[in-house]
PyMOL Python script that loads the backbone (N, CA, C, O; Angstrom):
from pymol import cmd

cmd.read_pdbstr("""\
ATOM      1  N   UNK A   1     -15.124  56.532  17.885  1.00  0.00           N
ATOM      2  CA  UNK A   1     -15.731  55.243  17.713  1.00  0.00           C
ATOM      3  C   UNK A   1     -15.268  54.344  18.854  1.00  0.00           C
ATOM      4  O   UNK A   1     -14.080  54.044  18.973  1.00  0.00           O
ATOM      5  N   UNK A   2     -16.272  53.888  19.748  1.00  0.00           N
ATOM      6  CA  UNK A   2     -15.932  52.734  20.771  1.00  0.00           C
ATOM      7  C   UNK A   2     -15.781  51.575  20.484  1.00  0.00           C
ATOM      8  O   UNK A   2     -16.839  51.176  19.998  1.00  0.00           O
ATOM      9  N   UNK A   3     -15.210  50.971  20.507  1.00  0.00           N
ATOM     10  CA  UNK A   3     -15.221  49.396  20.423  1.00  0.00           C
ATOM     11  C   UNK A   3     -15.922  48.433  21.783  1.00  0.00           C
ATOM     12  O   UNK A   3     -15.325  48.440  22.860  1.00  0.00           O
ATOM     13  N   UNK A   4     -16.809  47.882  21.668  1.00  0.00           N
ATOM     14  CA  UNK A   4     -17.760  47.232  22.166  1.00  0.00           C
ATOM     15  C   UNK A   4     -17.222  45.485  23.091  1.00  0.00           C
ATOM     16  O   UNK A   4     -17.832  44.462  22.778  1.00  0.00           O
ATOM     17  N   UNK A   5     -16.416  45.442  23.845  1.00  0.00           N
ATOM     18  CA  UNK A   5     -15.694  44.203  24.090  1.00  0.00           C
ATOM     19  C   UNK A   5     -16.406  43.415  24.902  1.00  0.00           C
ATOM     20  O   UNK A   5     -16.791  43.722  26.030  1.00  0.00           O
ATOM     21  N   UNK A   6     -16.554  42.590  24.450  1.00  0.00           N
ATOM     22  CA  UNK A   6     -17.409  41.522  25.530  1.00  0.00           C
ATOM     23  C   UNK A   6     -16.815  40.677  26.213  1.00  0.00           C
ATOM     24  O   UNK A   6     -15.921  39.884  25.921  1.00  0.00           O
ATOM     25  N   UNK A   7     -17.385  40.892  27.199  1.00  0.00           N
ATOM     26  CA  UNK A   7     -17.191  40.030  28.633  1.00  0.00           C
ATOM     27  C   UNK A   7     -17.035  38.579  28.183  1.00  0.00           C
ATOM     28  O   UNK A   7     -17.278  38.161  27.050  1.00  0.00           O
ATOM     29  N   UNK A   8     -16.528  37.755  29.391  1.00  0.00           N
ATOM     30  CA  UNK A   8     -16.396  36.428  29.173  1.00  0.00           C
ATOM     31  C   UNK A   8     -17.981  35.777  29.383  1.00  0.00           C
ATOM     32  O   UNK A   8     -18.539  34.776  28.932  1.00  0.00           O
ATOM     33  N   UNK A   9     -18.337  36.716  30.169  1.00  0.00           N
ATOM     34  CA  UNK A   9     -19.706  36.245  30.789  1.00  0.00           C
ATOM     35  C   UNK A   9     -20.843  36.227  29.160  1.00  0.00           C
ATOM     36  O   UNK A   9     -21.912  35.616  29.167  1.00  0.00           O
ATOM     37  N   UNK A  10     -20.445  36.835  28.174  1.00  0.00           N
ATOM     38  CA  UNK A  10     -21.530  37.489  27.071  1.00  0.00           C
ATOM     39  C   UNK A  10     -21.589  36.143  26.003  1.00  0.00           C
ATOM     40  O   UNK A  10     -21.933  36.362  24.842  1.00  0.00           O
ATOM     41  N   UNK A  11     -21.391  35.342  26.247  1.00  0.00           N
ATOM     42  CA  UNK A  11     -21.031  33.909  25.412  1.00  0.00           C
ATOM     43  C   UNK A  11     -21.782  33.362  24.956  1.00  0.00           C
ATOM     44  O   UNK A  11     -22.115  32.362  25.592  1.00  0.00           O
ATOM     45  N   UNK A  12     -22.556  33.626  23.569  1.00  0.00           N
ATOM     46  CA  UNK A  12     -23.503  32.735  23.050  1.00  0.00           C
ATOM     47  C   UNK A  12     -23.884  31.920  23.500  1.00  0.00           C
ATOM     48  O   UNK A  12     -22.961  31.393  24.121  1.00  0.00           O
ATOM     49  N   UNK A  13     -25.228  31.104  23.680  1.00  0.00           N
ATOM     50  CA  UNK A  13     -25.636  29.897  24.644  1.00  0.00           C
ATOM     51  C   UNK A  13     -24.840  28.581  23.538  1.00  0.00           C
ATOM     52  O   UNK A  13     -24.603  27.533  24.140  1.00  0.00           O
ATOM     53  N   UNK A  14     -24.502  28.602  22.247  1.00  0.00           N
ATOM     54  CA  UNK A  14     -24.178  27.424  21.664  1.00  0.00           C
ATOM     55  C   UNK A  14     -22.551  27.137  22.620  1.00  0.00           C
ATOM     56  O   UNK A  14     -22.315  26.044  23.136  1.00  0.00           O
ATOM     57  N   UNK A  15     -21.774  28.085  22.687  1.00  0.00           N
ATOM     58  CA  UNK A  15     -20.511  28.043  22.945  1.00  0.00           C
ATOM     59  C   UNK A  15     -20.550  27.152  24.415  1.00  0.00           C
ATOM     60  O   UNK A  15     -19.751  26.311  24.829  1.00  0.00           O
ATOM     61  N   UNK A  16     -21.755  27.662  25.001  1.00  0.00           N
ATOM     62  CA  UNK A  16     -21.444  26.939  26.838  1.00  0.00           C
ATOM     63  C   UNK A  16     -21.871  25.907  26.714  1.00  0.00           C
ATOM     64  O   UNK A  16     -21.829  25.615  27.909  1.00  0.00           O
ATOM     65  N   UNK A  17     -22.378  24.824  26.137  1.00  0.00           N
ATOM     66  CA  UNK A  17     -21.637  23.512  26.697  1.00  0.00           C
ATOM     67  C   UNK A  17     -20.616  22.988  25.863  1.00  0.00           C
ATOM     68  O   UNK A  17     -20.397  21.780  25.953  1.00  0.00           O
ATOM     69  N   UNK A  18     -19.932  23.686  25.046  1.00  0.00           N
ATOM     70  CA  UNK A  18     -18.943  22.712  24.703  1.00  0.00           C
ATOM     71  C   UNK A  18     -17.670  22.736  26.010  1.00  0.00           C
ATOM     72  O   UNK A  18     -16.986  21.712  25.991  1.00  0.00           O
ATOM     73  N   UNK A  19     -17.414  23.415  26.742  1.00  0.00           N
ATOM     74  CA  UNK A  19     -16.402  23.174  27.880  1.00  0.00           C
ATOM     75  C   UNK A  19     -15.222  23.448  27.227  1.00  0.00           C
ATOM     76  O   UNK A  19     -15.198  24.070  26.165  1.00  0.00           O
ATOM     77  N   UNK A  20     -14.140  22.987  27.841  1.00  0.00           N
ATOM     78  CA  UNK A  20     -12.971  22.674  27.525  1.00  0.00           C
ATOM     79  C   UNK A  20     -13.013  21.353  26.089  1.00  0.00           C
ATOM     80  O   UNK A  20     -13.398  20.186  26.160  1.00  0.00           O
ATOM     81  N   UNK A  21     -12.582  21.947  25.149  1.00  0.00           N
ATOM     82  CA  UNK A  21     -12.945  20.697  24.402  1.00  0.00           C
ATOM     83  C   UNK A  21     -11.250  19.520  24.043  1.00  0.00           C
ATOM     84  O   UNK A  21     -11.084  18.301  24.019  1.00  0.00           O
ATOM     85  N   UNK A  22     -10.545  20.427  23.881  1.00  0.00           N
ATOM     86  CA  UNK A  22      -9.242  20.163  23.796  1.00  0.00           C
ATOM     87  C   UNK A  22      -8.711  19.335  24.922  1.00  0.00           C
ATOM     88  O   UNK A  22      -7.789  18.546  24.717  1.00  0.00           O
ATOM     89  N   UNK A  23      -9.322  19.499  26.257  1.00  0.00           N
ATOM     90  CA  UNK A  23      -8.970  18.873  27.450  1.00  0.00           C
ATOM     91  C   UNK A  23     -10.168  17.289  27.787  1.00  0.00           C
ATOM     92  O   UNK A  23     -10.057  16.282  28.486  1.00  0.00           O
ATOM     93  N   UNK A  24     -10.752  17.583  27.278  1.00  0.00           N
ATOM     94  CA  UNK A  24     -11.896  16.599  26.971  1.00  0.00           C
ATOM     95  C   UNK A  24     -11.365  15.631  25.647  1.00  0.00           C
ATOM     96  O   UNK A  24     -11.649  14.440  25.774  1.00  0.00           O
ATOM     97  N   UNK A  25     -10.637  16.005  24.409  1.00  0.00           N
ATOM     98  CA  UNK A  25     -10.584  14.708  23.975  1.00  0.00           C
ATOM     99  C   UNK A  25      -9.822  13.984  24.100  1.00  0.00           C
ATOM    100  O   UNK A  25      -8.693  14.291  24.484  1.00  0.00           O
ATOM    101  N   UNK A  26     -10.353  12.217  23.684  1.00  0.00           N
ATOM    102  CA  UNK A  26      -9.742  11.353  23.984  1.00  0.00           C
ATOM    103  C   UNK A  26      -9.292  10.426  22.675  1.00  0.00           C
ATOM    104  O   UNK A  26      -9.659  10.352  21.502  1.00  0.00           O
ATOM    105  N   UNK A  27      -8.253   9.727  23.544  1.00  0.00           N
ATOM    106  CA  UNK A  27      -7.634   8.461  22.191  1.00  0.00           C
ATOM    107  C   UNK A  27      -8.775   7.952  21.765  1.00  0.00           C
ATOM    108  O   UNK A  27      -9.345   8.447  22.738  1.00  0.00           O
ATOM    109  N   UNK A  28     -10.045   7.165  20.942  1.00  0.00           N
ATOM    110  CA  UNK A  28     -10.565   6.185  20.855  1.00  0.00           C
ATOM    111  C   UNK A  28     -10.459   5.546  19.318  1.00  0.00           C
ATOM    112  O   UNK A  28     -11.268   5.488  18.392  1.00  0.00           O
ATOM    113  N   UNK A  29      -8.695   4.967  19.527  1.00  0.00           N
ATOM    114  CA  UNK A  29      -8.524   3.930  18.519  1.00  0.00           C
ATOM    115  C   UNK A  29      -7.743   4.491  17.338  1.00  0.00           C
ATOM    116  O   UNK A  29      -7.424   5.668  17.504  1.00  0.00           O
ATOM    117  N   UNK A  30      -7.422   4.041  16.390  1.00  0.00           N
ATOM    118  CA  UNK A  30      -7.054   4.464  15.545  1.00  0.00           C
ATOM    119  C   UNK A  30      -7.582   5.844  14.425  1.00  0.00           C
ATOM    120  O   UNK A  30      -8.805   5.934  14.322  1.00  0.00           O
ATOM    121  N   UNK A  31      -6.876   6.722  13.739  1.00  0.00           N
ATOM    122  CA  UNK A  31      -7.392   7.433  12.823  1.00  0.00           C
ATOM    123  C   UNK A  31      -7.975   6.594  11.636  1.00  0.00           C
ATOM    124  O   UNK A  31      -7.413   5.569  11.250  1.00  0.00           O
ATOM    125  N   UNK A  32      -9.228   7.117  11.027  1.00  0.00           N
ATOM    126  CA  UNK A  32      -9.320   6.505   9.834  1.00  0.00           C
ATOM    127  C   UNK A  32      -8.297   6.738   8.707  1.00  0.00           C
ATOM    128  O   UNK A  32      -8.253   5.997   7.725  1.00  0.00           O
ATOM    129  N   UNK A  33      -7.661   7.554   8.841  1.00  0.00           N
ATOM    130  CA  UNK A  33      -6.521   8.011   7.294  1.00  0.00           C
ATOM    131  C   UNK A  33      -5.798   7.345   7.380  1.00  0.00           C
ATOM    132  O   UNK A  33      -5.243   6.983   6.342  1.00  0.00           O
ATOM    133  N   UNK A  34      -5.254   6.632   9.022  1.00  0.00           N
ATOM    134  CA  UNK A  34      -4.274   5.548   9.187  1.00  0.00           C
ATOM    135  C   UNK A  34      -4.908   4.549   8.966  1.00  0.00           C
ATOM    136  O   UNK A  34      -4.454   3.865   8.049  1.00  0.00           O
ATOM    137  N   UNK A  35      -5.530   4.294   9.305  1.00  0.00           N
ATOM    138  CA  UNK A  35      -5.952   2.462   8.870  1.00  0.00           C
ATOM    139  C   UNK A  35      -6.035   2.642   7.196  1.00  0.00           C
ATOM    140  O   UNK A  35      -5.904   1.599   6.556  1.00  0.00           O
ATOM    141  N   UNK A  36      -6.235   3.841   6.468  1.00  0.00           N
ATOM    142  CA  UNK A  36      -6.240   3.498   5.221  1.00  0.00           C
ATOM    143  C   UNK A  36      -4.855   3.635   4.944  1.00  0.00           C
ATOM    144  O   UNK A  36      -4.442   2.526   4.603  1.00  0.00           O
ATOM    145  N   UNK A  37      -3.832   4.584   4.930  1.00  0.00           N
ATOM    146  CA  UNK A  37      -2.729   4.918   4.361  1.00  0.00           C
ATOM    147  C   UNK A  37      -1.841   3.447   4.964  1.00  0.00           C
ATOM    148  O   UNK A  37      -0.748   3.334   4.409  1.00  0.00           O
ATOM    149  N   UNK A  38      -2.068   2.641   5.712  1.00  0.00           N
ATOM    150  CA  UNK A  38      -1.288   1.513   6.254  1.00  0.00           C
ATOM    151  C   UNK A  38      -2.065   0.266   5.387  1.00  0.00           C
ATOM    152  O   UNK A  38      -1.587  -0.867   5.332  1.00  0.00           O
ATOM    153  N   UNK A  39      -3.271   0.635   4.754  1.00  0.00           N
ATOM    154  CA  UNK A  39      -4.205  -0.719   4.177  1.00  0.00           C
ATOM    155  C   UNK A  39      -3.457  -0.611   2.473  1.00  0.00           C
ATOM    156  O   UNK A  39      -3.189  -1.461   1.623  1.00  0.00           O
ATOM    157  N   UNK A  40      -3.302   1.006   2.550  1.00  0.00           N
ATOM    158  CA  UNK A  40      -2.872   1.035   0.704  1.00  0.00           C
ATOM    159  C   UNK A  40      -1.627   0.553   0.965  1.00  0.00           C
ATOM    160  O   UNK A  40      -1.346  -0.551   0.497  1.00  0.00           O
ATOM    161  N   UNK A  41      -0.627   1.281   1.765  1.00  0.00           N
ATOM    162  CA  UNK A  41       1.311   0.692   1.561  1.00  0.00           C
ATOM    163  C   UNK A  41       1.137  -1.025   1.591  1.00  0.00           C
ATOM    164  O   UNK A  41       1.533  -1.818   0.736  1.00  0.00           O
ATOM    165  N   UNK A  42       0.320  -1.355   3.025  1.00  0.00           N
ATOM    166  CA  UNK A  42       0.729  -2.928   3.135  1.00  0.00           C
ATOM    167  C   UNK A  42       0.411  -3.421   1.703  1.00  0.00           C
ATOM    168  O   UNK A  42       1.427  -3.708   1.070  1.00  0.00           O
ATOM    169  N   UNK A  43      -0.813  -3.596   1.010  1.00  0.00           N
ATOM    170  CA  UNK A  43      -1.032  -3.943  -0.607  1.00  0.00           C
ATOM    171  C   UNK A  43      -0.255  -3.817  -1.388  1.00  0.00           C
ATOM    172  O   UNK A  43       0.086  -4.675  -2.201  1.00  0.00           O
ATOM    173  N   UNK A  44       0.215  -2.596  -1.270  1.00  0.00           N
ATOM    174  CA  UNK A  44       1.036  -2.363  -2.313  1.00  0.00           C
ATOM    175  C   UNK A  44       2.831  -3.352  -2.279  1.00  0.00           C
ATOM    176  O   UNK A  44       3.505  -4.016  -3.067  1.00  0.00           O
ATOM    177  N   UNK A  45       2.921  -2.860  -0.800  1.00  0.00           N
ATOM    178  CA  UNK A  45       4.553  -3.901  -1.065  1.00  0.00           C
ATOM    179  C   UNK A  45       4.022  -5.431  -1.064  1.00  0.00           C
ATOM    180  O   UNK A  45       4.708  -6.119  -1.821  1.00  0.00           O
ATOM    181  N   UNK A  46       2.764  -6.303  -0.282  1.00  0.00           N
ATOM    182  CA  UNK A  46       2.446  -7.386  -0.894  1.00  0.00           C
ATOM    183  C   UNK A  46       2.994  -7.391  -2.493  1.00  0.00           C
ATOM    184  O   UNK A  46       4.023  -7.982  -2.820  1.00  0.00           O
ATOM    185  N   UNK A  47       2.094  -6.593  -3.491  1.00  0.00           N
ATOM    186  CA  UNK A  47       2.137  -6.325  -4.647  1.00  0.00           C
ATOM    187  C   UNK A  47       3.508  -6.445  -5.451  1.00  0.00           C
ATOM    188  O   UNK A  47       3.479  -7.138  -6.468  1.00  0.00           O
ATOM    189  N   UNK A  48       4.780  -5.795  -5.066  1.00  0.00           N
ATOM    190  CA  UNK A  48       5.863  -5.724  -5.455  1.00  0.00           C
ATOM    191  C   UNK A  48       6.747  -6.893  -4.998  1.00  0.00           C
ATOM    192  O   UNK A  48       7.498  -7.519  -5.746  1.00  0.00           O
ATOM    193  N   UNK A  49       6.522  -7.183  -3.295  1.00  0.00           N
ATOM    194  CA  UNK A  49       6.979  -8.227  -2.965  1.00  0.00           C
ATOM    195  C   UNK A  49       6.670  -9.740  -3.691  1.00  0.00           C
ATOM    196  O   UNK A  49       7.493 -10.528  -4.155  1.00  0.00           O
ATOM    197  N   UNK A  50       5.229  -9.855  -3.622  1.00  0.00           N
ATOM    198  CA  UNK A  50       5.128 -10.812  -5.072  1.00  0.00           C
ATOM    199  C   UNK A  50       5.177 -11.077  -6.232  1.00  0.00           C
ATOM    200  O   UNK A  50       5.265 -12.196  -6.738  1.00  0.00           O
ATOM    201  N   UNK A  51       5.104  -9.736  -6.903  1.00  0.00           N
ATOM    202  CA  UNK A  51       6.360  -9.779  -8.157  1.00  0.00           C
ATOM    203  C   UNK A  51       7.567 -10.050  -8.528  1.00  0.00           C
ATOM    204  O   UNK A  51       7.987 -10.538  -9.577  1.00  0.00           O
ATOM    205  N   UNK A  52       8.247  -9.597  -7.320  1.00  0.00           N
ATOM    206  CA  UNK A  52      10.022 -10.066  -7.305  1.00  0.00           C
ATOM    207  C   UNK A  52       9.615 -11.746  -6.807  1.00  0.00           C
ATOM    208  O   UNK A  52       9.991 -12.635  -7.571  1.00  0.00           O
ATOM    209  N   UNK A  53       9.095 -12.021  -5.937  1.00  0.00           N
ATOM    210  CA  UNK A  53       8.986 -13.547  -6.106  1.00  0.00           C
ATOM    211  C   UNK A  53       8.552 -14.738  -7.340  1.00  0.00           C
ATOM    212  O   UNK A  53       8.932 -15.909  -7.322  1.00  0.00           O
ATOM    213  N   UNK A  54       7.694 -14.133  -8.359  1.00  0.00           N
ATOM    214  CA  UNK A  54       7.161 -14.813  -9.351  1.00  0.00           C
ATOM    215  C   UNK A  54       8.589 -14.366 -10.574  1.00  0.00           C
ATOM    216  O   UNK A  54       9.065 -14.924 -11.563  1.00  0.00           O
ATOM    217  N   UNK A  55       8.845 -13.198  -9.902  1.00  0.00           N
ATOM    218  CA  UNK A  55      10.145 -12.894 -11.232  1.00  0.00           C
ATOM    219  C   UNK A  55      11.116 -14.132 -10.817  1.00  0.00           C
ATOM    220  O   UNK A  55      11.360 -14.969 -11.686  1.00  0.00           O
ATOM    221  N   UNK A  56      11.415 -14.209 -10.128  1.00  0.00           N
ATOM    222  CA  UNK A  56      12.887 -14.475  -9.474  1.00  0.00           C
ATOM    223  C   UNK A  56      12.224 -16.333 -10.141  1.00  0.00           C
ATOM    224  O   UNK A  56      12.833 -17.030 -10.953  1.00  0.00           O
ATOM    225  N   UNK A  57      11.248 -16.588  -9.652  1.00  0.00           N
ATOM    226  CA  UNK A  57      10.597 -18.027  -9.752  1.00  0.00           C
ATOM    227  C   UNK A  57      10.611 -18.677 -11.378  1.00  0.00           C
ATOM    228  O   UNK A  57      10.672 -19.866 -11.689  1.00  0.00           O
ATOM    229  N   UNK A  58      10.539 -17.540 -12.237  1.00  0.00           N
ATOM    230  CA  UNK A  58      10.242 -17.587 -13.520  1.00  0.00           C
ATOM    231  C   UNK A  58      12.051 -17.941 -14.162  1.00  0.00           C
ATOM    232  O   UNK A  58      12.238 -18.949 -14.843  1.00  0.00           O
ATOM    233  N   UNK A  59      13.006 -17.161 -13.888  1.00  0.00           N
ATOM    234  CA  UNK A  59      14.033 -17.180 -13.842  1.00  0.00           C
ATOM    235  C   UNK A  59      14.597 -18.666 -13.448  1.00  0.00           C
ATOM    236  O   UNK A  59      15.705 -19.125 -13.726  1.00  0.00           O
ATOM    237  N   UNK A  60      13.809 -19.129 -12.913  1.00  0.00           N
ATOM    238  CA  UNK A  60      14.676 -20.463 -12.914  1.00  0.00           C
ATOM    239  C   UNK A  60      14.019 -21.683 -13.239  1.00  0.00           C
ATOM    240  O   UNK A  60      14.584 -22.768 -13.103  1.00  0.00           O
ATOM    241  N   UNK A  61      12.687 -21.545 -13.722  1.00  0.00           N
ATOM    242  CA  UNK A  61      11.676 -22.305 -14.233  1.00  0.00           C
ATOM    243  C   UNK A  61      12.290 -22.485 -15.819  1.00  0.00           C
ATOM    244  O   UNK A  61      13.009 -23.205 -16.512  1.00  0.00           O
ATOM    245  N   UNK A  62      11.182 -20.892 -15.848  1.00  0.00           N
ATOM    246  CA  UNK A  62      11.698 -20.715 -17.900  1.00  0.00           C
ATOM    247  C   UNK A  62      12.558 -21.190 -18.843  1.00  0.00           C
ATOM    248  O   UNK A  62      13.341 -20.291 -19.151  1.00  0.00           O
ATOM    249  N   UNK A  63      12.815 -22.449 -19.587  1.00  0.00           N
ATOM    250  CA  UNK A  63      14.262 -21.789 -20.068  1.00  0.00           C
ATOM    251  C   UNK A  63      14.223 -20.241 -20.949  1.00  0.00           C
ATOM    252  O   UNK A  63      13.370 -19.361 -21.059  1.00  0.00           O
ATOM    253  N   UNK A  64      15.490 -20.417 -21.442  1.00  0.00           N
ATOM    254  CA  UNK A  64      15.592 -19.204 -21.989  1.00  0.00           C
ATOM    255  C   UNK A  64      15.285 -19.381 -23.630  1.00  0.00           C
ATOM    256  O   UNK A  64      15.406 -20.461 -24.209  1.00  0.00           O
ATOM    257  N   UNK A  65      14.837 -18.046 -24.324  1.00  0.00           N
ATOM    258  CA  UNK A  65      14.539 -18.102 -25.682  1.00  0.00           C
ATOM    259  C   UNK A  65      15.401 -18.814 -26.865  1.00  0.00           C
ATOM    260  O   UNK A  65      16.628 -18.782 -26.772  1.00  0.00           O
ATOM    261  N   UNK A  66      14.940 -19.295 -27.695  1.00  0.00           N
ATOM    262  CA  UNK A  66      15.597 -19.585 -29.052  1.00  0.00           C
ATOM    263  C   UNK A  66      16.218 -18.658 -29.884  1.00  0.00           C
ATOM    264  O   UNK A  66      15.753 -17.526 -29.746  1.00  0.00           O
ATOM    265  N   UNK A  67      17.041 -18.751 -30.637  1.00  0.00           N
ATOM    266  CA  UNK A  67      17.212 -17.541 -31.400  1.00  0.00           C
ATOM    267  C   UNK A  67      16.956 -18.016 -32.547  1.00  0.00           C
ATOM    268  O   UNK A  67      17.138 -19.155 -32.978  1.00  0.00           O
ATOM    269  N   UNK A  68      16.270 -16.562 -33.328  1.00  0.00           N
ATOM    270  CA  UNK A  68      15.877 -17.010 -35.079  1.00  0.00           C
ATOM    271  C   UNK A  68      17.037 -17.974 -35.489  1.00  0.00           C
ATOM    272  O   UNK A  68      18.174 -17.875 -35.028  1.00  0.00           O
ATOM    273  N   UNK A  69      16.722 -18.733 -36.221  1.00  0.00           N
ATOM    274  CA  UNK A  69      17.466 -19.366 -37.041  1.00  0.00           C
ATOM    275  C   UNK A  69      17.715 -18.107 -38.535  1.00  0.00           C
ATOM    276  O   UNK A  69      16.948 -17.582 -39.343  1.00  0.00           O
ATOM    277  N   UNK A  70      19.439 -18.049 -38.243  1.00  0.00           N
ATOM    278  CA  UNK A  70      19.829 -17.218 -39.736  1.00  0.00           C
ATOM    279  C   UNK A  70      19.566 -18.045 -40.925  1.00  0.00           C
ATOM    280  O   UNK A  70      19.934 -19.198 -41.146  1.00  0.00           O
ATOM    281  N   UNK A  71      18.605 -16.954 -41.917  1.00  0.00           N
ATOM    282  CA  UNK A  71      18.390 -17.412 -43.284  1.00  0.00           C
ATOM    283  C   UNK A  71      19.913 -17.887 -43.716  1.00  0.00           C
ATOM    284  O   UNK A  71      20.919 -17.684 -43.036  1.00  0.00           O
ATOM    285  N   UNK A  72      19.867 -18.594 -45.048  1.00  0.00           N
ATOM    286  CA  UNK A  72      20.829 -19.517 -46.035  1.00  0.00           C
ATOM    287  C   UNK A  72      21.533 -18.284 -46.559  1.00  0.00           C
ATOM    288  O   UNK A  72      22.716 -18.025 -46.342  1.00  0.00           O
ATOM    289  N   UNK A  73      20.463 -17.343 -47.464  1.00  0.00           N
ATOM    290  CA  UNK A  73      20.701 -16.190 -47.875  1.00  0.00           C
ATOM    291  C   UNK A  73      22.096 -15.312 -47.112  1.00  0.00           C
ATOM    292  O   UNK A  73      23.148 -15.098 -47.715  1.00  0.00           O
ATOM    293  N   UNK A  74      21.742 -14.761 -45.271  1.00  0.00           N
ATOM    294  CA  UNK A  74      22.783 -13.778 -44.575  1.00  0.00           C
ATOM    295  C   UNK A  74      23.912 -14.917 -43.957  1.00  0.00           C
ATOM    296  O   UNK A  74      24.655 -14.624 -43.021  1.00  0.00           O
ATOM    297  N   UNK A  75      23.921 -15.762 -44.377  1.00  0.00           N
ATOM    298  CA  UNK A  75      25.289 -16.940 -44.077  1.00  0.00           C
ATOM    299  C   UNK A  75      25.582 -16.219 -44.991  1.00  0.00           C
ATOM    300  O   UNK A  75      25.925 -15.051 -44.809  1.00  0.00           O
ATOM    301  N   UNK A  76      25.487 -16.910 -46.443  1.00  0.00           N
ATOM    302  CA  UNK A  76      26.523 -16.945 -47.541  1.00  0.00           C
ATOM    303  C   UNK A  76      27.147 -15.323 -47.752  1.00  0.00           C
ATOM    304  O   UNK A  76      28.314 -14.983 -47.945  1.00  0.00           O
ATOM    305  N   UNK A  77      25.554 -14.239 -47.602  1.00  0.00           N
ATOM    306  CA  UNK A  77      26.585 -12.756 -47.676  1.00  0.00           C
ATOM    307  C   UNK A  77      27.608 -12.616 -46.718  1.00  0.00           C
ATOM    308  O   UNK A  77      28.615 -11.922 -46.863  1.00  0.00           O
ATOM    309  N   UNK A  78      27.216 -13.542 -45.383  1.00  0.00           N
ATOM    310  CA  UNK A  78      28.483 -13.244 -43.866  1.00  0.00           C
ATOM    311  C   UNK A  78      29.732 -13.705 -44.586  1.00  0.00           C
ATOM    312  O   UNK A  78      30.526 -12.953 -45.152  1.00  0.00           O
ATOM    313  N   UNK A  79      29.821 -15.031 -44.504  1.00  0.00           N
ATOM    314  CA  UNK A  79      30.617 -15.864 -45.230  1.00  0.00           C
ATOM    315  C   UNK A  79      31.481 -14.904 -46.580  1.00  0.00           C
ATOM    316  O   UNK A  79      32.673 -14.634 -46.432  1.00  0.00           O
ATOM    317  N   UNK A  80      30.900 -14.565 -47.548  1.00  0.00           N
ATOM    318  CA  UNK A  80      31.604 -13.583 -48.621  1.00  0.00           C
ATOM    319  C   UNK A  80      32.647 -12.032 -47.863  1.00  0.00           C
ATOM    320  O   UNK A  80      33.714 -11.432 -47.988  1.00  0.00           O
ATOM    321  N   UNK A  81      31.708 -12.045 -47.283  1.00  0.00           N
ATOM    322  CA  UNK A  81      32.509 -10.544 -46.529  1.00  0.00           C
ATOM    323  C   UNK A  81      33.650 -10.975 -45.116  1.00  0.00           C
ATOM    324  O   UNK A  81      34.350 -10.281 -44.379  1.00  0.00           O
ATOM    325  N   UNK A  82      33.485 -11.940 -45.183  1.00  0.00           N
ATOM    326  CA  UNK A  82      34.850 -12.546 -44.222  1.00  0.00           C
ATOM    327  C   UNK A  82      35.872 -13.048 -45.065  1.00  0.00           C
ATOM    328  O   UNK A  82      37.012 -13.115 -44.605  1.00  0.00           O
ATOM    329  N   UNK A  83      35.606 -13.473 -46.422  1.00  0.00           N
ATOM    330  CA  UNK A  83      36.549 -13.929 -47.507  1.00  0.00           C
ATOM    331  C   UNK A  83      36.677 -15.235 -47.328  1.00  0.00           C
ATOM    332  O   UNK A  83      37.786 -15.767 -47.349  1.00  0.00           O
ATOM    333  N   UNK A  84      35.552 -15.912 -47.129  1.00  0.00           N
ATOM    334  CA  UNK A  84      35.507 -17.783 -46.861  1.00  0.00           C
ATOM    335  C   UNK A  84      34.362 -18.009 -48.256  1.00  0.00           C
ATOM    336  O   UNK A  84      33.254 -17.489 -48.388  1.00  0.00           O
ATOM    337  N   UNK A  85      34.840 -18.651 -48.888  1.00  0.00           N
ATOM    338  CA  UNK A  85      33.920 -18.829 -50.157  1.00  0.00           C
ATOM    339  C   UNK A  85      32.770 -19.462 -49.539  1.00  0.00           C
ATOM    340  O   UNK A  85      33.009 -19.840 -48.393  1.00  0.00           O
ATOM    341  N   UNK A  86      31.762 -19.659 -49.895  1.00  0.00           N
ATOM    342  CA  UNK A  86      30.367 -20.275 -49.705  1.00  0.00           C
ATOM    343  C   UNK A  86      30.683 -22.043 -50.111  1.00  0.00           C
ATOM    344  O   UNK A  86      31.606 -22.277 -50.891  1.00  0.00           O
ATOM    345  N   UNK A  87      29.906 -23.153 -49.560  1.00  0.00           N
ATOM    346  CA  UNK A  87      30.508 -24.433 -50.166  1.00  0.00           C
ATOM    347  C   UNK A  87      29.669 -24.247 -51.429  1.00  0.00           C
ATOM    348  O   UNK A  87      28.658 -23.544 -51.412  1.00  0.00           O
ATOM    349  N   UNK A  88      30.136 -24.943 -52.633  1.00  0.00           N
ATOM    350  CA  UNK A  88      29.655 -25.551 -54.046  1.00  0.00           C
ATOM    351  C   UNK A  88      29.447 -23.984 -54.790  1.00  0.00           C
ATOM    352  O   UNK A  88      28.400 -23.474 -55.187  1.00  0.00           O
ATOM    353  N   UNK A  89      30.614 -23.529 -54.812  1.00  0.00           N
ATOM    354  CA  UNK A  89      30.649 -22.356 -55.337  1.00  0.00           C
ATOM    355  C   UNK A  89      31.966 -22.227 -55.387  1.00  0.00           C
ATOM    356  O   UNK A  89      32.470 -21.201 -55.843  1.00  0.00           O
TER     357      UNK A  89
END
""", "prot")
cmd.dss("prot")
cmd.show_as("cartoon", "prot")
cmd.util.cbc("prot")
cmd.orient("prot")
């Protein structure tokens, strides 16, 4: 069985004009995956960066919460189990 090797000269007509193509290309501008992968990060730390700012902002705005007021009822059981009588009792 021969194997059939073709010449450089035997070159499909699609192949001859592409040339050198590797030596032919050029910079023109940015990648699109970069302008996106740099459009999502910048958003995103905007995003976080203005969260820690509205946190931090809130923190000194806000006051801070109330606490329930303890029922009459878990005084007087506190009060019994510390051994302080309840008043009018």
């Amino acid at each position: 069985m021969e194997f059939d090797f073709e010449s450089e000269y035997n070159v499909p007509p699609s192949f001859e004009r592409t040339g050198n193509v590797i030596k032919d290309a050029e910079v023109k501008g940015f990648n699109p995956g970069l302008i996106v992968l740099i459009l999502v990060v910048g958003l995103l730390l905007i995003f976080l960066v203005g969260n820690y700012v509205l946190y931090m902002f809130a923190q000194k705005t806000i006051p801070p919460r109330k606490k329930k007021p303890v029922s009459k009822k878990k005084m007087k059981r506190e009060r019994l189990r510390q051994g302080v009588s309840a008043p009018g009792e």
